[in-house]
C-alpha positions as CSV (number, residue, x, y, z in Angstrom):
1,X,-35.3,-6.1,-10.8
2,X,-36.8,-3.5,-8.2
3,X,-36.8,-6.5,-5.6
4,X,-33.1,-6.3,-5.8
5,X,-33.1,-3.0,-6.1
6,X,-35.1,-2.7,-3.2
7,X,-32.9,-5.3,-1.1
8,X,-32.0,-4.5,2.5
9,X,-28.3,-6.4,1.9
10,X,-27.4,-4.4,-1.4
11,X,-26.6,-7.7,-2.9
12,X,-26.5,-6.6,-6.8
13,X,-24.7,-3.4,-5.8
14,X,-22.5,-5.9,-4.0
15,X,-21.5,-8.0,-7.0
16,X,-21.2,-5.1,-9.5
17,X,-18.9,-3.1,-7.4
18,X,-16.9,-5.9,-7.1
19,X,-16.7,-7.0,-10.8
20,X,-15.7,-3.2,-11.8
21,X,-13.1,-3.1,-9.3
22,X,-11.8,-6.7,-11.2
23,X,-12.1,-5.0,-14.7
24,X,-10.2,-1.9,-13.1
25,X,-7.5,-4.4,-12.4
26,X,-7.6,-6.3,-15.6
27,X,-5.3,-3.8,-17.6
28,X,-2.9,-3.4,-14.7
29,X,-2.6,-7.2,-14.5
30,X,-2.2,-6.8,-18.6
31,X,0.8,-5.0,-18.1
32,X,2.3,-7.4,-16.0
33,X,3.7,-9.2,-18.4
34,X,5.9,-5.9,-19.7
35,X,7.4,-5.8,-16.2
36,X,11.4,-5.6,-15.5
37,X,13.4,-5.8,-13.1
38,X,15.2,-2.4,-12.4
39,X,18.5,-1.1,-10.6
40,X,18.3,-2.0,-7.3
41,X,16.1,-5.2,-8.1
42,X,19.4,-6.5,-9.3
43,X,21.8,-5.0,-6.9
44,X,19.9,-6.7,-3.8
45,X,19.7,-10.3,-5.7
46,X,23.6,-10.6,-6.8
47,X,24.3,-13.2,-4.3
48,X,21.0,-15.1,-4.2
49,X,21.1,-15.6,-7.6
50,X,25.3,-16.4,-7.9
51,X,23.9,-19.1,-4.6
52,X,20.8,-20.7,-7.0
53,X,22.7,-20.8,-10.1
54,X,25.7,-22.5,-8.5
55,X,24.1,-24.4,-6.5
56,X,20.2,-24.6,-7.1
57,X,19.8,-25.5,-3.2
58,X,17.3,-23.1,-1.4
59,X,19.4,-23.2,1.9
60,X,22.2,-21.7,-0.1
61,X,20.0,-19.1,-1.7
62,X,18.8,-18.4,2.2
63,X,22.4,-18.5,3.5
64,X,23.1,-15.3,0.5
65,X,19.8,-13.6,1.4
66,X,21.0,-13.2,5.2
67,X,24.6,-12.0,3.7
68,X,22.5,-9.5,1.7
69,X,21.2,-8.2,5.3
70,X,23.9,-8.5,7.1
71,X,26.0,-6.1,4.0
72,X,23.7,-4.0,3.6
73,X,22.9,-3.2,7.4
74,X,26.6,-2.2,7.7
75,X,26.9,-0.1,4.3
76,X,23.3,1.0,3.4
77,X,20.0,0.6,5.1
78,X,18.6,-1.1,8.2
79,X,15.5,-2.5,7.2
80,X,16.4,-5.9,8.1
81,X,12.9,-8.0,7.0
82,X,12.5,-6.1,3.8
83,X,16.2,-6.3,2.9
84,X,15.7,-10.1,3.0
85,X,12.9,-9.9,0.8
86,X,14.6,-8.2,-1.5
87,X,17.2,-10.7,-2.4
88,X,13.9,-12.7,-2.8
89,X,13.8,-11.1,-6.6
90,X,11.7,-13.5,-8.8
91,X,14.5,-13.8,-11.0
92,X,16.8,-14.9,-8.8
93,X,15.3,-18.5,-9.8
94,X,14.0,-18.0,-13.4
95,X,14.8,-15.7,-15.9
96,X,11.3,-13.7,-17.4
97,X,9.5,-14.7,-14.0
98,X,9.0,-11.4,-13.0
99,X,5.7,-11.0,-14.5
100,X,4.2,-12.5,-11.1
101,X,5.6,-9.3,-9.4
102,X,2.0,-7.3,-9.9
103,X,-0.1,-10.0,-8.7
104,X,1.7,-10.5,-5.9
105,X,2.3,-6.9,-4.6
106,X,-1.9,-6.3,-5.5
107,X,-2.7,-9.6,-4.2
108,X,-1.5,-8.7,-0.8
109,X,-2.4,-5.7,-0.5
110,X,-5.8,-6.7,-1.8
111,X,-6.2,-9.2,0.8
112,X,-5.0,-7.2,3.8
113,X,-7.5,-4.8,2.9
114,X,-10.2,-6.7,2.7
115,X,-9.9,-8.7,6.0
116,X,-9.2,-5.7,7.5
117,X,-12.5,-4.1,6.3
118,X,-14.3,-7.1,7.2
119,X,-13.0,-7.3,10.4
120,X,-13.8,-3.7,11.3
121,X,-17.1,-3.3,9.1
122,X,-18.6,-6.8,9.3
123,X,-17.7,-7.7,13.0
124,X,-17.3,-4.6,14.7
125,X,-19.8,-2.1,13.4
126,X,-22.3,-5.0,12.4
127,X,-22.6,-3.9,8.4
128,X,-23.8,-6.9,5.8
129,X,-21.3,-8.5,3.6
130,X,-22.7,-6.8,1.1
131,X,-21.9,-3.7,2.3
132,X,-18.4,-4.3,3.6
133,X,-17.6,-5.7,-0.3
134,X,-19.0,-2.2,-1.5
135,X,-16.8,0.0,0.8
136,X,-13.4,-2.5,0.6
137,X,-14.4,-1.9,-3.5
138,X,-14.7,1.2,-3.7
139,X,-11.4,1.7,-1.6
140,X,-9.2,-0.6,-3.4
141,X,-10.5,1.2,-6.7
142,X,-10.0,5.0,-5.3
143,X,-6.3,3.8,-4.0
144,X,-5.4,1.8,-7.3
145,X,-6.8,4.2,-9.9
146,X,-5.2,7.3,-8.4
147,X,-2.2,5.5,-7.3
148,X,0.7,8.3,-6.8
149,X,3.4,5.5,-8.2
150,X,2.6,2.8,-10.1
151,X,6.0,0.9,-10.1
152,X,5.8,1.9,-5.8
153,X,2.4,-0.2,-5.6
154,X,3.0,-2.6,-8.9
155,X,5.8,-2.7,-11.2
156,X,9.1,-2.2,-8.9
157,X,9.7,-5.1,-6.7
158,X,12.5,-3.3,-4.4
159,X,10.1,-0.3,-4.2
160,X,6.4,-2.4,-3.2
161,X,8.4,-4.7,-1.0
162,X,9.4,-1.6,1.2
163,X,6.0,-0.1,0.8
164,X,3.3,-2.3,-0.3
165,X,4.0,-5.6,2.0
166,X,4.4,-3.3,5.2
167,X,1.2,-1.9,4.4
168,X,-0.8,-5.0,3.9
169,X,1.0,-6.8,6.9
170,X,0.3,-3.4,8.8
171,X,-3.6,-3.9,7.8
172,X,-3.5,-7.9,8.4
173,X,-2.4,-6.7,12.4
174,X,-4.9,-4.5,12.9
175,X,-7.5,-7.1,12.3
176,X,-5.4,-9.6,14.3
177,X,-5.7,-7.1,16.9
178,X,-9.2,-6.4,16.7
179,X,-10.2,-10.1,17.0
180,X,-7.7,-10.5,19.8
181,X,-9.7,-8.0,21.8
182,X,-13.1,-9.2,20.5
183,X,-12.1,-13.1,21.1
184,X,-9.1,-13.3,23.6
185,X,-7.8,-16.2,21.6
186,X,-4.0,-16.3,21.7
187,X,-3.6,-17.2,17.7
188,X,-4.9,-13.8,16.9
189,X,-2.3,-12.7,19.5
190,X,0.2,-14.7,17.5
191,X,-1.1,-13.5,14.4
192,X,-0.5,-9.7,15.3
193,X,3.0,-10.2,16.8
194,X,4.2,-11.8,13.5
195,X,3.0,-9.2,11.8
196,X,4.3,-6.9,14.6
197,X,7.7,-8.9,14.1
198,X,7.8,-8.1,10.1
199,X,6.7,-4.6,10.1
200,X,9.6,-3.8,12.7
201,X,12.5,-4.5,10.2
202,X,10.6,-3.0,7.4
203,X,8.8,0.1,7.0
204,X,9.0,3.0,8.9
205,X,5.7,4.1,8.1
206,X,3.3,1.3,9.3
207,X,6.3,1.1,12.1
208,X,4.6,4.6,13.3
209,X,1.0,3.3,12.7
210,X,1.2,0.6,14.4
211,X,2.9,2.1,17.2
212,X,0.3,5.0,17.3
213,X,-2.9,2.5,17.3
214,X,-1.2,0.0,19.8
215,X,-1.2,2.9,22.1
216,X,-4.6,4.4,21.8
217,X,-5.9,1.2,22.1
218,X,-4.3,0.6,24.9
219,X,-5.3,3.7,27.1
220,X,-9.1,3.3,25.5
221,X,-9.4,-0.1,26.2
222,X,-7.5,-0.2,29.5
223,X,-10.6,-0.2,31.7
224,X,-12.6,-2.7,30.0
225,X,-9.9,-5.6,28.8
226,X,-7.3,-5.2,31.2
227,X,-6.1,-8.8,30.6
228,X,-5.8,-8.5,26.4
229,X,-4.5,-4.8,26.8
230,X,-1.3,-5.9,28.9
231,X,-0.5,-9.1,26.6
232,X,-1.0,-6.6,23.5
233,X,2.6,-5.2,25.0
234,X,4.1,-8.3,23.4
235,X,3.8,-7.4,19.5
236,X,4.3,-4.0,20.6
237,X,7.5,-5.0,22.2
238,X,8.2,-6.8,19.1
239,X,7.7,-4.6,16.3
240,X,10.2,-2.0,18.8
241,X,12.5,-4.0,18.7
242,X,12.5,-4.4,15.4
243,X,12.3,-0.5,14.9
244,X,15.0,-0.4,17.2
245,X,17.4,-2.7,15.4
246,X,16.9,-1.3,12.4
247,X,17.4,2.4,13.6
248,X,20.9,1.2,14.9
249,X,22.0,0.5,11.8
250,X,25.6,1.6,10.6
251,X,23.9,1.8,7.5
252,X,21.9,4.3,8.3
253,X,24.9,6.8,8.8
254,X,26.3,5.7,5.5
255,X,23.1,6.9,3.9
256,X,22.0,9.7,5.5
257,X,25.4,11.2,6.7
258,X,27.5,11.3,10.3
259,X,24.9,13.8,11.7
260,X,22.2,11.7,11.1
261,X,20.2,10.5,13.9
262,X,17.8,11.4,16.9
263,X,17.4,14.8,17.3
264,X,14.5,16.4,19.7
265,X,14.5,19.5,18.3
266,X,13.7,18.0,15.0
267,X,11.6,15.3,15.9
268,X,9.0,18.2,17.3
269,X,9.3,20.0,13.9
270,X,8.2,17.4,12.4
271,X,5.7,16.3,14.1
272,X,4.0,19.8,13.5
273,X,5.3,19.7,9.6
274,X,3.4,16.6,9.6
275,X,0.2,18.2,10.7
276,X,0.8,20.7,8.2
277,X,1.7,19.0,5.1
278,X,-1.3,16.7,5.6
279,X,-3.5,19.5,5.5
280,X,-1.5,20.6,2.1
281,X,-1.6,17.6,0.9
282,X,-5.3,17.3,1.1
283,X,-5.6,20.4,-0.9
284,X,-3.8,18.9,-3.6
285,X,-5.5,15.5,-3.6
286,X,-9.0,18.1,-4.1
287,X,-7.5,19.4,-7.1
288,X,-5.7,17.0,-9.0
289,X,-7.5,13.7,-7.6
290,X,-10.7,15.2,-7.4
291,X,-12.7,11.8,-8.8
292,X,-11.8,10.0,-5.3
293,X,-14.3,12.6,-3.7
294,X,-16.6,11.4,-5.7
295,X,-16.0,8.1,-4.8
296,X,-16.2,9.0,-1.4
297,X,-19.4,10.5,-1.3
298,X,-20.6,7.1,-2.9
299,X,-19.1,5.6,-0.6
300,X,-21.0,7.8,2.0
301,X,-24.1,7.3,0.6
302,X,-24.0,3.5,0.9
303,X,-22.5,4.1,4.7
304,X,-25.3,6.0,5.8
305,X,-28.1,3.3,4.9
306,X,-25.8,0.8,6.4
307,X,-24.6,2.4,9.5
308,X,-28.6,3.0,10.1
309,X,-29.1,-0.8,9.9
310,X,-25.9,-1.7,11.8
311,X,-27.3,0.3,14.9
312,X,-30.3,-1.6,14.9
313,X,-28.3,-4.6,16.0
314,X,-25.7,-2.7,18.6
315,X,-25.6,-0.1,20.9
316,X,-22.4,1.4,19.9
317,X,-22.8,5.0,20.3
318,X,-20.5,6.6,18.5
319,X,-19.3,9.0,20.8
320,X,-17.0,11.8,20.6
321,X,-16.8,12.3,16.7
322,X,-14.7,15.2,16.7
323,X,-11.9,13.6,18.2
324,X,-12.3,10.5,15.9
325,X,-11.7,12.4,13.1
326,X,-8.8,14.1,15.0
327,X,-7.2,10.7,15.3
328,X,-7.6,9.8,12.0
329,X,-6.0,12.8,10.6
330,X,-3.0,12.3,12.9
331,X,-2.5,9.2,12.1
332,X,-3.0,10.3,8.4
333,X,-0.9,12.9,9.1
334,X,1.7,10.8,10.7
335,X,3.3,9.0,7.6
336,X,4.8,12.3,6.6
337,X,6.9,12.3,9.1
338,X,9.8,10.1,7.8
339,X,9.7,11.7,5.0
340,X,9.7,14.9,7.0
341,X,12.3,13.9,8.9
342,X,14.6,12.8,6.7
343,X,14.5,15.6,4.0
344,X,17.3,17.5,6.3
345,X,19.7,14.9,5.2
346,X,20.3,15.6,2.0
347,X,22.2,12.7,1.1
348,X,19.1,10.4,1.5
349,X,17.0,10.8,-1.6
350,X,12.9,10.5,-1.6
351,X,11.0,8.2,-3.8
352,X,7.1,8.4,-4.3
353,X,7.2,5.6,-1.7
354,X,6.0,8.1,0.9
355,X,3.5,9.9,-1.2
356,X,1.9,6.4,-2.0
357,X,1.6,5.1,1.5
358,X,0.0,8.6,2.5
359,X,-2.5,8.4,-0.2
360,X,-3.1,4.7,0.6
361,X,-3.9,5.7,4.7
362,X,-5.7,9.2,3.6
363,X,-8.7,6.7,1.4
364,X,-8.8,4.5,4.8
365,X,-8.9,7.1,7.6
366,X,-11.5,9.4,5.5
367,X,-13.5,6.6,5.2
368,X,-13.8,5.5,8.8
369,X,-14.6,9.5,9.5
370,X,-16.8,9.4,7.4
371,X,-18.6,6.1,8.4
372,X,-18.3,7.1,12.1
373,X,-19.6,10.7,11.9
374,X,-22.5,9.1,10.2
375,X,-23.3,7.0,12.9
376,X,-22.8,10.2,15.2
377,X,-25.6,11.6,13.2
378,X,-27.7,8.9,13.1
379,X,-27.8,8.3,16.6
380,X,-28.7,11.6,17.4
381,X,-32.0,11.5,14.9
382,X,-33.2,7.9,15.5
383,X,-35.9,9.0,18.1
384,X,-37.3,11.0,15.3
385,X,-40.1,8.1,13.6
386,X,-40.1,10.4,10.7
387,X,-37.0,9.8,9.7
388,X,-36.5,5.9,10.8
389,X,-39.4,5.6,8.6
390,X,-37.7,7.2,5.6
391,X,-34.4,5.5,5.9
392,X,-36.6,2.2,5.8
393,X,-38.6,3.1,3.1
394,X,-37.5,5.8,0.7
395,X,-34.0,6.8,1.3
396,X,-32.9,3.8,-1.4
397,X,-35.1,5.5,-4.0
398,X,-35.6,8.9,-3.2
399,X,-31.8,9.4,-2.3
400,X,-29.4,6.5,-3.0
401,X,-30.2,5.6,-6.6
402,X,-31.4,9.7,-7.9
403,X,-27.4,10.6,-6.0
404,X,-25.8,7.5,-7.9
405,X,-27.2,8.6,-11.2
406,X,-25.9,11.8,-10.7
407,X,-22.3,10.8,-9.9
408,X,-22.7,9.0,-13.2
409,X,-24.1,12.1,-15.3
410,X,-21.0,14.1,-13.6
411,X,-18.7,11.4,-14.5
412,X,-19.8,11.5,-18.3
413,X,-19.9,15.1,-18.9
414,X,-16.2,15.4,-16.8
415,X,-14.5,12.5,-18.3
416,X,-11.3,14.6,-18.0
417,X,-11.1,12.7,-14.3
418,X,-10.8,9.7,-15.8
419,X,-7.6,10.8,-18.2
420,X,-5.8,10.6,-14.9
421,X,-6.4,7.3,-14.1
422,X,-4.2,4.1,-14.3
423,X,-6.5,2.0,-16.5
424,X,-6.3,5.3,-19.1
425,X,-2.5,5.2,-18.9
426,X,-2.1,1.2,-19.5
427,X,-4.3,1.7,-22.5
428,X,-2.5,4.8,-24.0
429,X,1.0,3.2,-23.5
430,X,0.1,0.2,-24.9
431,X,-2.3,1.0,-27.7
432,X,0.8,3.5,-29.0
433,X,3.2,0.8,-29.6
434,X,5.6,2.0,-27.0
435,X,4.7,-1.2,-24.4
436,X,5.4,-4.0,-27.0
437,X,8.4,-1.4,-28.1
438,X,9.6,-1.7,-24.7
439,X,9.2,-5.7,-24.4
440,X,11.0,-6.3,-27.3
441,X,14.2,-4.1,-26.7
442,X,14.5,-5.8,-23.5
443,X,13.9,-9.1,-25.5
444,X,17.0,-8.4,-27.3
445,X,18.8,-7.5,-23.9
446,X,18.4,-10.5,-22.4
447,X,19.4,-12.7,-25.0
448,X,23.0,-11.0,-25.0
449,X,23.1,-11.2,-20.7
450,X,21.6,-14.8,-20.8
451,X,24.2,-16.1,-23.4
452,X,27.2,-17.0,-20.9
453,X,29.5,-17.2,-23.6
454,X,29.6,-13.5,-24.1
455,X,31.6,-11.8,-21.4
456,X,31.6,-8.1,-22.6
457,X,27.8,-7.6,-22.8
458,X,26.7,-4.3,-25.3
459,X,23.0,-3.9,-25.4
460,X,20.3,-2.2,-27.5
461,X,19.0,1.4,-26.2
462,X,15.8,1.1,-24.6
463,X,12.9,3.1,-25.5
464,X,12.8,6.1,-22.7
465,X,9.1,6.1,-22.3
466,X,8.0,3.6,-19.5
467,X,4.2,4.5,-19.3
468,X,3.6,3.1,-15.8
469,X,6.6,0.9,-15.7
470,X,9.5,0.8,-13.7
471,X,12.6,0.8,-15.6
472,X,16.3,2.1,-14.7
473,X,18.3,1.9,-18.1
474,X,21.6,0.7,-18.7
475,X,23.9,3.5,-19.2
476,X,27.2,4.2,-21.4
477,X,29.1,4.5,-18.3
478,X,29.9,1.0,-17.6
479,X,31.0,2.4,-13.6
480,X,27.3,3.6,-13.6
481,X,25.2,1.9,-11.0
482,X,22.6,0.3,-12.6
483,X,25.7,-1.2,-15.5
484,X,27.2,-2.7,-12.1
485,X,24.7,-4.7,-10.3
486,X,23.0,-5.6,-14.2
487,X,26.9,-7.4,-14.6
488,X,27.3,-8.7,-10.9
489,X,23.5,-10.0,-11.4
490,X,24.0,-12.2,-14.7
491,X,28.3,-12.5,-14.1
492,X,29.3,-10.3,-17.1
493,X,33.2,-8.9,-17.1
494,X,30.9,-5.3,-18.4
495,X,27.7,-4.3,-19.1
496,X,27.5,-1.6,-21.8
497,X,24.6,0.4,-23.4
498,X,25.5,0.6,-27.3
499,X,25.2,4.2,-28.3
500,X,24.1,3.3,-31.8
């Protein structure tokens, strides 16, 4: 056991950070199979479903998803991409599919991460496997276990389409554009201005990331890659576009109100709001998600052994630490400002879309300060043999392993952390009854709006408590919105809730 212990690639740690962060997953996978589709899930798929169940012809279905753009540009919302995804609703093409909505939301968003970590761990800053499957654990657990919304990241397809995807595409183009500029190779290129092309008729949010890091890299790099840095204008071109477009939209004005649009004296309030309510906001994570600290100092505890083997093999010097941590909290910082910016219309209302996404790029920008300002530090020490020598030879025993062992003992005597948690709330709203409570009124739902012959459709209350779910009831009102796009969605005459 100590030779594994003792391993210079953290093999073991490896594979047991990466099974917890599975069982982490395991009950929100669970609760996949309790997941609905909600409000505006329906209202976005009325005329790709009316196209596949008239016609079952995926050109048709394609034909209504571009309708649904088209509509909703001119009455609603701009986002172009996402608004095509939307009518994309699993149960536009089978009724009870939705269950596959979790896995795929967490599967992307797993999968962005991770190449992204490896891209920027493994290739640039020269860390082990091993290593990079510690830090992308440890990230994906922090973000998923503390998750401000749970039906934003999981359980509400509308909501971790407009969220979610843009933030995994936005991850997927970074690496594209770090291999671009490591490689040259023109399919990395390609790679980044799809993803460039996406993210412009989406979110707003990775819109302003990407935007931000396409410039910095582009006056960092200028001297050295002249060549990449001009064809890197391309997806930047791209994704403005995009942004452009979707800003245009006469939905936009619908939603947010005739005065809404560009306004300078309120695009520099917000950019200093911004600055400010990331510093609030970073209070607040310290006090109500103060477990992910703790996770982070892990984290920085594996970081410092690797970023000392990682300089062995480059001479990346780390410079100018301050104003990398700077950057990251601006661009941290930065996906307040739609939110920011729109809260002066008072017609557009704000999900915890926004709070999710800033959580999401808080866990990633801390942890490249953190990584980076170690290997500030350890570049400034490595002349010293005295400690070379203990990072070689002690600092797993005498440091790692005595720090992890602590984190455990705080973690036992503190459980109250862990009451927080997603995994805790899966199990407390299942284990009381109120999941499979939940599953089977919506059972007895379904078999009224799937029966064709019933025209007038009056359906069971559902049980108000949705745990982590996602769920927009059927009213008494039958003008209520959810009642509307619920009828359009399965071709009822009404859609009722029974008040008995």
């Amino acid at each position: 056991m100590k030779k594994y212990l003792n391993g210079e690639k953290n093999q073991l740690v490896a594979v047991l950070s990466v099974l917890i962060f599975i069982a982490s997953m395991l009950p929100i996978w669970y609760l996949a199979g309790y997941a609905r589709p909600s409000g505006d899930d329906y209202g976005y798929s009325v005329l790709t479903h009316t196209a596949w169940v008239d016609t079952h012809s995926l050109l048709a279905v394609f034909k209504a998803a571009i309708e649904t753009v088209k509509i909703n540009y001119v009455g609603w919302n701009g986002d172009w991409f996402t608004t095509f995804l939307f009518s994309l609703m699993p149960e536009v093409f089978a009724p009870y599919s939705f269950w596959v909505v979790p896995f795929i939301m967490t599967g992307a968003v797993i999968v962005g991460t991770l190449v992204f970590m490896h891209e920027i761990c493994v290739k640039l800053m020269r860390f082990s496997w091993a290593d990079c499957m510690i830090f992308t654990s440890l990230v994906l657990f922090a973000s998923y276990q503390f998750i401000p919304s749970t039906a934003i990241g999981m359980y509400w397809y509308v909501g971790a389409v407009h969220y979610m995807l843009p933030h995994a595409m936005g991850l997927l183009g970074l690496a594209f554009m770090s291999k671009f500029l490591r490689n040259g190779k023109i399919s990395s290129l390609m790679g980044l201005t799809i993803c460039a092309f996406m993210i412009g008729g989406s979110s707003y949010f990775t819109s302003l990331l990407l935007f931000m890091i396409l410039f910095f890299v582009g006056i960092v790099g200028w001297k050295r890659k002249k060549k990449e840095i001009l064809l890197l204008i391309i997806p930047f071109f791209v994704c403005a576009i995009g942004f452009i477009v979707q800003c245009k939209s006469p939905g936009n004005i619908v939603r947010g109100g005739e005065n809404f649009g560009f306004n300078f004296n309120l695009a520099v309030f917000t950019v200093f709001e911004s600055l400010k309510r990331g510093f609030i906001m970073v209070c607040s994570y310290l006090h109500e998600k103060t477990f992910i600290f703790l996770i982070l100092f892990v984290l920085s505890l594996f970081g410092w052994k690797a970023v000392n083997k990682a300089n062995q093999k480059n001479q990346f010097i780390y410079p100018f630490p301050l104003f990398f941590v700077v950057l990251m909290y601006g661009i941290y910082s930065a996906m307040f400002a739609p939110e920011v910016y729109s809260e002066v219309y008072d017609s557009i209302e704000i999900s915890l879309g926004p709070a999710t996404i800033q959580y999401f790029t808080f866990i990633i920008t801390t942890v490249f300060s953190i990584l980076y300002c170690e290997g500030w530090i350890l570049r400034k020490i490595e002349c010293r043999r005295n400690i070379n020598s203990f990072m070689v030879d002690k600092y797993q025993f005498r440091v790692l392993y005595p720090a992890l062992f602590l984190c455990l003992l705080i973690v036992v005597f503190n459980r109250g952390w862990l009451k927080e948690s997603v995994d805790m709330r899966v199990y407390e709203y299942v284990s009381s009854g109120q999941a499979d409570d939940f599953k089977n009124q919506i059972a007895s739902q379904m078999k009224i709006l799937l029966d064709d012959s019933i025209k007038d459709a009056y359906l069971v209350p559902i049980n108000p408590e949705q745990g982590p779910l996602m769920h927009m009831p059927v009213t008494t009102d039958e003008n209520a919105f959810t009642n509307r796009v619920v009828r359009d969605f399965y071709g009822k005459n009404s859609v009722v809730m029974s008040e008995s």
